[in-house]
ChimeraX commands (.cxc) that place a marker at each C-alpha (Angstrom):
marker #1 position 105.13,44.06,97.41 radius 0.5
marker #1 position 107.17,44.69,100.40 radius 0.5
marker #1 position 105.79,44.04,103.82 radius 0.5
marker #1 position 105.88,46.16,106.76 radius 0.5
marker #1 position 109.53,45.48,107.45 radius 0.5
marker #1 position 110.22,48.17,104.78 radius 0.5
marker #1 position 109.54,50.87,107.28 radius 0.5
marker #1 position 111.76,49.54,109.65 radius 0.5
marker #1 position 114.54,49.24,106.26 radius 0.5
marker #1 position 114.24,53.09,106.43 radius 0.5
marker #1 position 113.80,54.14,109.63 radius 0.5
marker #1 position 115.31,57.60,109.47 radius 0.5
marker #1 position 113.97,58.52,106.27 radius 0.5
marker #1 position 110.50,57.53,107.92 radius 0.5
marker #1 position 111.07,60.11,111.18 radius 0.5
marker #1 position 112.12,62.89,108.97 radius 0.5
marker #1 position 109.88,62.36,105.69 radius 0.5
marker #1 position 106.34,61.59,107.17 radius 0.5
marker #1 position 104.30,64.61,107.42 radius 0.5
marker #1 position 102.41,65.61,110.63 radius 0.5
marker #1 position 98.59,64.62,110.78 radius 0.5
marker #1 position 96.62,67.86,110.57 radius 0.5
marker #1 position 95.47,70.14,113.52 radius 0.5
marker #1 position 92.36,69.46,112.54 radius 0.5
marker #1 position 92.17,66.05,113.46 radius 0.5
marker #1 position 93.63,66.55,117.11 radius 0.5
marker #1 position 90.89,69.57,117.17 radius 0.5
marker #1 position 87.79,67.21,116.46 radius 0.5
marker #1 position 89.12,64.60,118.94 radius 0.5
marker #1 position 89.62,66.86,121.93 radius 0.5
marker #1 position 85.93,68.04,121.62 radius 0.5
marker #1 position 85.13,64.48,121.33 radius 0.5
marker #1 position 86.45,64.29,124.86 radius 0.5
marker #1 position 88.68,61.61,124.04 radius 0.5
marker #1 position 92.27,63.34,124.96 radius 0.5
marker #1 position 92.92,64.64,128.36 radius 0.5
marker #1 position 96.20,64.15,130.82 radius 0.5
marker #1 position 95.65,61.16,132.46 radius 0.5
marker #1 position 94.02,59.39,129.43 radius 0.5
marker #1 position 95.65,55.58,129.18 radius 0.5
marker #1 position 96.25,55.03,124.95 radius 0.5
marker #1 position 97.72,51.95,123.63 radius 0.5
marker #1 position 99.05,52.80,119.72 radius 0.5
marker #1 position 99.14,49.94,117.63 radius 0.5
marker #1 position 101.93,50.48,114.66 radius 0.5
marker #1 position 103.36,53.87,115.98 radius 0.5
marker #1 position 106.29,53.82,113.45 radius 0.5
marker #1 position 108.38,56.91,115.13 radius 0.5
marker #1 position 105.72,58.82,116.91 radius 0.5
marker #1 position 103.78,60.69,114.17 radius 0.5
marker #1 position 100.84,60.53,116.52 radius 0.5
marker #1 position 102.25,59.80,119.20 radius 0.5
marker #1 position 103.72,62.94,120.14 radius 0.5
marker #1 position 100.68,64.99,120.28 radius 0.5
marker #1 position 98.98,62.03,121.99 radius 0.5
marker #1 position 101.93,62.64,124.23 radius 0.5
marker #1 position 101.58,66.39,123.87 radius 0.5
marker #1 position 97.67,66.49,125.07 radius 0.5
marker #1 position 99.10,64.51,128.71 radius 0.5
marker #1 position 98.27,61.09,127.56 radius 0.5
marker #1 position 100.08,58.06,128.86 radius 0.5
marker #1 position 101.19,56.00,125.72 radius 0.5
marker #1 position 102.08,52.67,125.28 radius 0.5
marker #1 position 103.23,52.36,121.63 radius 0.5
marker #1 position 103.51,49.03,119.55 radius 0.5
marker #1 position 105.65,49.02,116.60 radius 0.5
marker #1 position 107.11,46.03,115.06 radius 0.5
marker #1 position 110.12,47.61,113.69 radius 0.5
marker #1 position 113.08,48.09,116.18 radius 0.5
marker #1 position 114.53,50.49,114.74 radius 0.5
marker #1 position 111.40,52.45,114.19 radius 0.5
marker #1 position 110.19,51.87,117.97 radius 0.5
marker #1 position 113.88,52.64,119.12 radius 0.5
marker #1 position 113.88,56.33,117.46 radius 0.5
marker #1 position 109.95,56.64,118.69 radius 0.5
marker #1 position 111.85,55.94,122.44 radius 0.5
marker #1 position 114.43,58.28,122.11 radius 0.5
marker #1 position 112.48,61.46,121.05 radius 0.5
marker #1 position 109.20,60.58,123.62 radius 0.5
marker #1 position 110.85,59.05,126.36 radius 0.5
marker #1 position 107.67,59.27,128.42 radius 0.5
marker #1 position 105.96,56.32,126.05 radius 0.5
marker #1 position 106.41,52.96,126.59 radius 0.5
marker #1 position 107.90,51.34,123.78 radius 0.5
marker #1 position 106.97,48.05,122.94 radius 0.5
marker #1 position 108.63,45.91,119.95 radius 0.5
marker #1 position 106.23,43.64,118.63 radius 0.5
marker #1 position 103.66,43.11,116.38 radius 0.5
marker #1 position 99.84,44.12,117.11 radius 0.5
marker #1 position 98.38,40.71,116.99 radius 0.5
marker #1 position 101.91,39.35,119.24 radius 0.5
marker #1 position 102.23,41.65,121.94 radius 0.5
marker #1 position 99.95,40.53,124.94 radius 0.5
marker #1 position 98.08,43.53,126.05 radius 0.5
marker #1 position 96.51,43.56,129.54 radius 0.5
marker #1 position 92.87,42.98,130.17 radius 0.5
marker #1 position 90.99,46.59,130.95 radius 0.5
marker #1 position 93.98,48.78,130.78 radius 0.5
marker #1 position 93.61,51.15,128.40 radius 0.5
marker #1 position 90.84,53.86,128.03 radius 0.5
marker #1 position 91.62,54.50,124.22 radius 0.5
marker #1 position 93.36,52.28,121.28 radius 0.5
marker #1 position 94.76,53.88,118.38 radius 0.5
marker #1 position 95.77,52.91,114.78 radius 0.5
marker #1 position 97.45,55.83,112.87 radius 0.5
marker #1 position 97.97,54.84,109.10 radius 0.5
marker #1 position 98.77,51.06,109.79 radius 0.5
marker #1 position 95.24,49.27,110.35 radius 0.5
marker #1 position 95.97,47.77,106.40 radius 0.5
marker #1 position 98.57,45.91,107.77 radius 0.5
marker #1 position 96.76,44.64,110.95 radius 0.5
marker #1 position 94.77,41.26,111.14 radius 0.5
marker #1 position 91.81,42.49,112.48 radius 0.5
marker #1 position 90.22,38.81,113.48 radius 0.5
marker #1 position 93.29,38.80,115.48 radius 0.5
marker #1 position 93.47,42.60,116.86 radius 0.5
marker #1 position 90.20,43.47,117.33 radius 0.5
marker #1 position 89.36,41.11,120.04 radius 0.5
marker #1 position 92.40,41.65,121.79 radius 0.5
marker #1 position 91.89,45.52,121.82 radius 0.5
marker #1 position 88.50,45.38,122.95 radius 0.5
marker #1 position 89.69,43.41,126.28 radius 0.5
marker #1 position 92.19,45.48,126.80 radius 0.5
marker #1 position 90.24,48.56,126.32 radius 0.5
marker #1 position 88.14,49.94,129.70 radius 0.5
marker #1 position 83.99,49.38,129.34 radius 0.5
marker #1 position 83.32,51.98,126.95 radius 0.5
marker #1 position 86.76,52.75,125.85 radius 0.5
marker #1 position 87.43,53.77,122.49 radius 0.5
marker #1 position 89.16,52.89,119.28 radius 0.5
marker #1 position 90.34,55.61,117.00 radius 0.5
marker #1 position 91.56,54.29,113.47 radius 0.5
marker #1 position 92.63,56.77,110.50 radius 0.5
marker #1 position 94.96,56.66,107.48 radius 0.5
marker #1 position 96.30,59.07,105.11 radius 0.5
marker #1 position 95.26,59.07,101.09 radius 0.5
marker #1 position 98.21,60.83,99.36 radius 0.5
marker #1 position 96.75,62.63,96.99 radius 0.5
marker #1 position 92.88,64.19,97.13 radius 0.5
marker #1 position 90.88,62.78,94.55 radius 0.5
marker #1 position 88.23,66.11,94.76 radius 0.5
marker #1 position 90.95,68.50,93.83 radius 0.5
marker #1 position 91.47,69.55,90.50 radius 0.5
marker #1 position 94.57,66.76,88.76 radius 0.5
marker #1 position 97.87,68.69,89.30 radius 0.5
marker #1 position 100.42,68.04,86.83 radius 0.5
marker #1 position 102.63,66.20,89.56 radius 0.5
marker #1 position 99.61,64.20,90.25 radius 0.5
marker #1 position 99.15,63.13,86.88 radius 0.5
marker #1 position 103.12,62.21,87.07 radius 0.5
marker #1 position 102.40,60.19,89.78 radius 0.5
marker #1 position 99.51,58.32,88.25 radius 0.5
marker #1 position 101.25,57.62,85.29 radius 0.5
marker #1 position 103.93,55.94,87.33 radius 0.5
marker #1 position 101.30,53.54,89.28 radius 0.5
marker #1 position 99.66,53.38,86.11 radius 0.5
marker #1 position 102.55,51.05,84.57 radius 0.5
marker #1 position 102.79,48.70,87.39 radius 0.5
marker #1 position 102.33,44.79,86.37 radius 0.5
marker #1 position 99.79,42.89,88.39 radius 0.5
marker #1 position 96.62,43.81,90.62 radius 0.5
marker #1 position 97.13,47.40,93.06 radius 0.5
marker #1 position 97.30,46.09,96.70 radius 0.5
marker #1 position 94.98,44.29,97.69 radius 0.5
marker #1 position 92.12,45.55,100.60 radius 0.5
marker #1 position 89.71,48.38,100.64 radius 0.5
marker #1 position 91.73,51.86,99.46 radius 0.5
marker #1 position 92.57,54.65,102.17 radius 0.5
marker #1 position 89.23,56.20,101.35 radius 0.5
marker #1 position 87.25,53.31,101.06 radius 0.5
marker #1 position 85.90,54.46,104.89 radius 0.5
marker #1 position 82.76,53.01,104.16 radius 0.5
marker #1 position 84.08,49.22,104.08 radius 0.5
marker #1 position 86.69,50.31,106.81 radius 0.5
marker #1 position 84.13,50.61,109.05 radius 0.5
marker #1 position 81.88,47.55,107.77 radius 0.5
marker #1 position 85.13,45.84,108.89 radius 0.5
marker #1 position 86.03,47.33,112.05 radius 0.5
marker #1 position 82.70,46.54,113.68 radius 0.5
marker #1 position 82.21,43.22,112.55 radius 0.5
marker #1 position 81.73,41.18,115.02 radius 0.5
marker #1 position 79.81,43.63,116.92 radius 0.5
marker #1 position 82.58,44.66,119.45 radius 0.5
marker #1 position 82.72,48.46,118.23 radius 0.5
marker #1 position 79.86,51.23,117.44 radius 0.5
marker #1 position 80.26,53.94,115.45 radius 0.5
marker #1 position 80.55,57.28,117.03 radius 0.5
marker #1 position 81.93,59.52,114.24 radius 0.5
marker #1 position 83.19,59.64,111.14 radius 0.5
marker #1 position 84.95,62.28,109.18 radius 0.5
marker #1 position 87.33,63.43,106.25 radius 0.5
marker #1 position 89.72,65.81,107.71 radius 0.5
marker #1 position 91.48,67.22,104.10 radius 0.5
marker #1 position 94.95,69.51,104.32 radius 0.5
marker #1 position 98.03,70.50,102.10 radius 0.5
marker #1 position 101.38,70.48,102.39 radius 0.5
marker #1 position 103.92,71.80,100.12 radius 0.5
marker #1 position 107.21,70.01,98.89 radius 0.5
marker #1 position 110.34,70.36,97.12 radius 0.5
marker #1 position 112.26,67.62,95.18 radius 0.5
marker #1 position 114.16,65.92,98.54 radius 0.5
marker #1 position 111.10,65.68,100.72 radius 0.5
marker #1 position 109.17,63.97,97.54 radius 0.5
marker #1 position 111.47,61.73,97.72 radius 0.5
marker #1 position 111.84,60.95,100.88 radius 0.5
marker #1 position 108.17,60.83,101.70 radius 0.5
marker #1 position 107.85,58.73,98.73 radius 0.5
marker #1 position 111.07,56.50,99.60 radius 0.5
marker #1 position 108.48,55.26,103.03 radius 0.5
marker #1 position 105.44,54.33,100.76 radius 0.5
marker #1 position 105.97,50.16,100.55 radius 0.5
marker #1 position 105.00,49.26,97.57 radius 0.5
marker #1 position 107.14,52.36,95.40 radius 0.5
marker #1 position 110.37,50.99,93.81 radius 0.5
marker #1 position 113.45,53.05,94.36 radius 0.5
marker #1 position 113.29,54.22,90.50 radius 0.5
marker #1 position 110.07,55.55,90.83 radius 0.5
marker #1 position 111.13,57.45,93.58 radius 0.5
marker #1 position 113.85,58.72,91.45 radius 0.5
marker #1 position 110.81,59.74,88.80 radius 0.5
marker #1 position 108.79,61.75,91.18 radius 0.5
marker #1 position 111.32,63.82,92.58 radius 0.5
marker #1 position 112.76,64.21,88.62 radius 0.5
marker #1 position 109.10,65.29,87.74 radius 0.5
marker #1 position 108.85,68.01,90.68 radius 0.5
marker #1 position 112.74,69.17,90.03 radius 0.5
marker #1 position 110.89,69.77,86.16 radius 0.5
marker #1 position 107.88,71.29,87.98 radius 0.5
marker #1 position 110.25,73.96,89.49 radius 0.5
marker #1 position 111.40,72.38,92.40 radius 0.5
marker #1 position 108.16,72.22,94.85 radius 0.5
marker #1 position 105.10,70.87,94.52 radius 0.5
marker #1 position 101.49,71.49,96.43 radius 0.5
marker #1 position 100.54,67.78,97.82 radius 0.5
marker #1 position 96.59,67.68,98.30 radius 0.5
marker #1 position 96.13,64.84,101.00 radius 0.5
marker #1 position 92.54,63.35,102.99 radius 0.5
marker #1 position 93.00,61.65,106.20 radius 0.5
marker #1 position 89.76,60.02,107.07 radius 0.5
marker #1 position 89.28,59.08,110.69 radius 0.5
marker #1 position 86.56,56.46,112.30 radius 0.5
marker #1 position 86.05,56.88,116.31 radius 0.5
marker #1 position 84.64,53.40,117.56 radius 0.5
marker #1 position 83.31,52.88,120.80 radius 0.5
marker #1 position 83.55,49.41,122.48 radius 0.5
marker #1 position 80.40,47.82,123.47 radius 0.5
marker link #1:1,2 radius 0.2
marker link #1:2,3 radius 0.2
marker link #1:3,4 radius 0.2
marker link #1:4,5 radius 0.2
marker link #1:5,6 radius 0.2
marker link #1:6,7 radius 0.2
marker link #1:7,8 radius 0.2
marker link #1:8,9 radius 0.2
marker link #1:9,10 radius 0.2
marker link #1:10,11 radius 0.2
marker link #1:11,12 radius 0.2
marker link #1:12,13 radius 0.2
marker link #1:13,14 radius 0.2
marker link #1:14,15 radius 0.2
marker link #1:15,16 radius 0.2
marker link #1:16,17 radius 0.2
marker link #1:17,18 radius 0.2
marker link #1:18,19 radius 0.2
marker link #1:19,20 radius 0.2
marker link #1:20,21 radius 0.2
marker link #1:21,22 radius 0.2
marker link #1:22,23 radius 0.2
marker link #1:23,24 radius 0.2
marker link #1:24,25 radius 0.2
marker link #1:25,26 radius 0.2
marker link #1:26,27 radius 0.2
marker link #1:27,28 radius 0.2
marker link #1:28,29 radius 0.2
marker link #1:29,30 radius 0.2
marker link #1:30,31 radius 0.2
marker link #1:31,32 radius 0.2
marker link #1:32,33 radius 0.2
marker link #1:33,34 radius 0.2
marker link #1:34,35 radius 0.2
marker link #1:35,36 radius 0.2
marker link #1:36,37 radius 0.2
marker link #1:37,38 radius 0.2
marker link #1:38,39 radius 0.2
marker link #1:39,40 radius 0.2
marker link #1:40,41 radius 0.2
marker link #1:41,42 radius 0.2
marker link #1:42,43 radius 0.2
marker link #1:43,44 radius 0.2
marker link #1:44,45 radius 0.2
marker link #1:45,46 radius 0.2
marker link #1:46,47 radius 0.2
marker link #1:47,48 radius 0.2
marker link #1:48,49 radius 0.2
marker link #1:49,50 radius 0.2
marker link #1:50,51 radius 0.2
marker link #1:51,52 radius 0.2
marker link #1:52,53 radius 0.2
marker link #1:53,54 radius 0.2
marker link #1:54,55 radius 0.2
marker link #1:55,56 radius 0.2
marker link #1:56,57 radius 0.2
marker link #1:57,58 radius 0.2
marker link #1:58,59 radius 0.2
marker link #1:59,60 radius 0.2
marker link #1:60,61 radius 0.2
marker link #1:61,62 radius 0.2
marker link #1:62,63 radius 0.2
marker link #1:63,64 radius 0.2
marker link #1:64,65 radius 0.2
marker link #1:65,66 radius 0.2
marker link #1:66,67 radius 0.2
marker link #1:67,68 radius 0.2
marker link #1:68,69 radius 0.2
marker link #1:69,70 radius 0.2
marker link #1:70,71 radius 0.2
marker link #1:71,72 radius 0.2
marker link #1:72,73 radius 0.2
marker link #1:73,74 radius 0.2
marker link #1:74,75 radius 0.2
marker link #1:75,76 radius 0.2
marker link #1:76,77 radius 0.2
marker link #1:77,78 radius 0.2
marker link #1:78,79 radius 0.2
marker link #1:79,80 radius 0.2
marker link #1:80,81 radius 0.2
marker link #1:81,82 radius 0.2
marker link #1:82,83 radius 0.2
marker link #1:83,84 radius 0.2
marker link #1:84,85 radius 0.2
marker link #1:85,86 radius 0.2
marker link #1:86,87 radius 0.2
marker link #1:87,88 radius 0.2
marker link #1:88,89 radius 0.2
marker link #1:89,90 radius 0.2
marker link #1:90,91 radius 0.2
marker link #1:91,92 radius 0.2
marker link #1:92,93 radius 0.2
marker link #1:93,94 radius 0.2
marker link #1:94,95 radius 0.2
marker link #1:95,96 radius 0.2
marker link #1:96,97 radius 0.2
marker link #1:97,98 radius 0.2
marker link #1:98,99 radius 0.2
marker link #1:99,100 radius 0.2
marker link #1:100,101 radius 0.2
marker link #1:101,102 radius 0.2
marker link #1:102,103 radius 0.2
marker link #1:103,104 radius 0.2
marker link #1:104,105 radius 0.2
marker link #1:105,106 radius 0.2
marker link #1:106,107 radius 0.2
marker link #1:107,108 radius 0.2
marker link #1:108,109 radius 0.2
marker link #1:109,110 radius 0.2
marker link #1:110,111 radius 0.2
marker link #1:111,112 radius 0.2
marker link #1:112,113 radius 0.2
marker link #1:113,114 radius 0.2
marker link #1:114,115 radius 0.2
marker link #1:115,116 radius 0.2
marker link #1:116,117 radius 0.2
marker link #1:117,118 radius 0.2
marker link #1:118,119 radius 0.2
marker link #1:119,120 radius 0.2
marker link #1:120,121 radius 0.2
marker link #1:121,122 radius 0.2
marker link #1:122,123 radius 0.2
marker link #1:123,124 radius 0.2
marker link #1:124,125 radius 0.2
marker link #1:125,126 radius 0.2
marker link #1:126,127 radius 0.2
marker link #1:127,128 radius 0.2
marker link #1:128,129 radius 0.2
marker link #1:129,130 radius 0.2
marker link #1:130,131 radius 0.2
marker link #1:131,132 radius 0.2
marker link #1:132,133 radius 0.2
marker link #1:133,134 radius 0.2
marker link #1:134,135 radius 0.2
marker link #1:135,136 radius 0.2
marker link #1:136,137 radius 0.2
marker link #1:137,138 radius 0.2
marker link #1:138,139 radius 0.2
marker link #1:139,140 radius 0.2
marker link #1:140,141 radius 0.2
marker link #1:141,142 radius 0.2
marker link #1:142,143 radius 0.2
marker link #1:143,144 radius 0.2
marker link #1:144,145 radius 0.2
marker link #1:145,146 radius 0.2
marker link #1:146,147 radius 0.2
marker link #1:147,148 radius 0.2
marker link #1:148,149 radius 0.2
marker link #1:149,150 radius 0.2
marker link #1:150,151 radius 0.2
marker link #1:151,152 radius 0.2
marker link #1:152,153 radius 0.2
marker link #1:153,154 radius 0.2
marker link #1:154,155 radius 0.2
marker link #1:155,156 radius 0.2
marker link #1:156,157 radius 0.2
marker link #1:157,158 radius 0.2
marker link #1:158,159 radius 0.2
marker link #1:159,160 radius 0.2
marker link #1:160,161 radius 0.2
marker link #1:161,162 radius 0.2
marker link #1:162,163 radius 0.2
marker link #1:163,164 radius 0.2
marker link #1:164,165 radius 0.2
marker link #1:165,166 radius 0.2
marker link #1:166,167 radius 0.2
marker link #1:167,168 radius 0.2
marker link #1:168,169 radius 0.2
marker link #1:169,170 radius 0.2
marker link #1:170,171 radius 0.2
marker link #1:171,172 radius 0.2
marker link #1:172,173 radius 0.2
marker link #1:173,174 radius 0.2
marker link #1:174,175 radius 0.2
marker link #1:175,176 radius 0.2
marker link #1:176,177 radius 0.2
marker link #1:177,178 radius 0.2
marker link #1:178,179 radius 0.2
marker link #1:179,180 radius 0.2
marker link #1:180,181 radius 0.2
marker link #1:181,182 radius 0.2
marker link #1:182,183 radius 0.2
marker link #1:183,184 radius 0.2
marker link #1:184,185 radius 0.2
marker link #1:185,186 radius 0.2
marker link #1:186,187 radius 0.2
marker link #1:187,188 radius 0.2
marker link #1:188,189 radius 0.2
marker link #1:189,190 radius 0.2
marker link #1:190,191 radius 0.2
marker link #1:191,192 radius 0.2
marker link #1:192,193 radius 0.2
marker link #1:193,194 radius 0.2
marker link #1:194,195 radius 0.2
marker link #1:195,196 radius 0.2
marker link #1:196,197 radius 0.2
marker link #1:197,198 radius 0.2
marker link #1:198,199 radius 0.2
marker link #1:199,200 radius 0.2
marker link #1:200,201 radius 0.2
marker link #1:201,202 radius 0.2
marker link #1:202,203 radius 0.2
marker link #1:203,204 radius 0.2
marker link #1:204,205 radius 0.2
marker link #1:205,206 radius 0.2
marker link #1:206,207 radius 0.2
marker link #1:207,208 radius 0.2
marker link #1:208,209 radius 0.2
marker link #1:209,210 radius 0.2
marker link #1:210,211 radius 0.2
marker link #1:211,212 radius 0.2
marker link #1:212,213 radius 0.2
marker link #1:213,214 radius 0.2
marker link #1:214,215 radius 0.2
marker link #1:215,216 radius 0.2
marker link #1:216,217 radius 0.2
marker link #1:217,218 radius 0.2
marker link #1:218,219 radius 0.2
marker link #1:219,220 radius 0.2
marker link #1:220,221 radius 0.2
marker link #1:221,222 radius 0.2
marker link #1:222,223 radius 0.2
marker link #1:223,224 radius 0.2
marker link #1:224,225 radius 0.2
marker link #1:225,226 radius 0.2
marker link #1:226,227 radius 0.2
marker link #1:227,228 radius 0.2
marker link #1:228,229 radius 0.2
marker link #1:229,230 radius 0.2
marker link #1:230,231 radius 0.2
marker link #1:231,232 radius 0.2
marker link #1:232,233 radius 0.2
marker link #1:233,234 radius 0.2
marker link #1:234,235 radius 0.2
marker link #1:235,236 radius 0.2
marker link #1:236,237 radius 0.2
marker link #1:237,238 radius 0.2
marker link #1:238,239 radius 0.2
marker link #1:239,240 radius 0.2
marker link #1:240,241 radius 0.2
marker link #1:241,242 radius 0.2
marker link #1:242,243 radius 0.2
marker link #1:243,244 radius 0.2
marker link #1:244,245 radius 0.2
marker link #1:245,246 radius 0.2
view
């Protein structure tokens, strides 16, 4: 399977294909009190700014860390505000007590958290928080739609095990694994579940960004939505865990 340098491979498919987060989310974690101007947020695999423009957006001051250069230098040019920071999460040296809230937006599978989560709990402020959630494309509680069952067919044929590590809504082990090592507490947990519709390009451009699809599966999906009638309703869960550091 590729590694993470597959974003990087296609970093302007990545800024135009990857769907916002939903409002939602951003709702729940303003009455949480956790984004106000002022607010010092370190992002840990911020890709081109998905999250980090409302994080931007709500007056924060971001520091973003994204291994990819070309991914961190489109993330520069459309929030110029942010610090960008090239570098891998367990790399980059982040400074003791700076930051009041650490973020991980659909990238904490890639992250060795015996490595990361010590170093983001000294660089977080007593108290400061971590906020972790990822994206499941595709919502197993809604009824199978025919594209869906496309898609499964697709994974379905793949040789060898599915990658390995808990799933995107495995959020019970997620957080067995985030507070190991008793640095973060729970604070909330929930399933934040949204819809977006797309046509045959955006299938496969979204779909072009997901690591471990080969380019002629791509070239499946968006020939099964073109059959379809051109667009497809996508049925997607982001779970998100709000740690606090103890």
């Amino acid at each position: 399977m590729p590694g993470p340098g597959h974003f990087d491979a296609h970093a302007d498919v990545y800024e135009r294909a990857r769907p916002p987060y939903p409002p939602a989310l951003w709702e729940r974690l303003r009455e949480l009190g956790l984004l106000a101007p002022g607010v010092r947020v370190v992002e840990l695999g911020a890709g081109t700014g998905q999250a980090t423009g409302p994080l931007v957006d709500a007056g924060t001051v971001v520091t973003a860390v994204e291994p990819g250069p070309a991914l961190a230098e489109r993330l520069a040019r459309r929030l110029p505000s942010v610090t960008a920071v090239v570098g891998t999460a367990e790399e980059v040296p982040l400074p003791a007590a700076a930051f009041d809230l650490a973020v991980v937006a659909t990238a904490v599978h890639w992250l060795d958290l015996g490595v990361v989560l010590p170093a983001v709990h000294r660089a977080l402020v007593p108290g400061g928080h971590l906020l972790v959630w990822r994206t499941a494309f595709g919502d197993p509680d809604v009824p199978v739609t025919a594209f869906r069952r496309t898609v499964a067919e697709i994974t379905g044929r793949r040789p060898g095990p599915p990658r390995p590590g808990p799933g995107e809504l495995d959020t019970e082990e997620w957080v067995r694994r985030l507070t190991a090592g008793d640095r973060f507490a729970v604070r909330h947990v929930e399933h934040f579940r949204w819809s977006v519709e797309l046509d045959a390009g955006q299938v496969r451009d979204l779909f072009t960004t997901f690591s471990d699809w080969t380019s002629a599966e791509v070239d499946e999906a968006a020939a099964a939505v073109r059959a379809l009638g051109g667009r497809v309703l996508e049925h997607y869960v982001t779970p998100l865990v709000v740690l606090r550091a103890v």
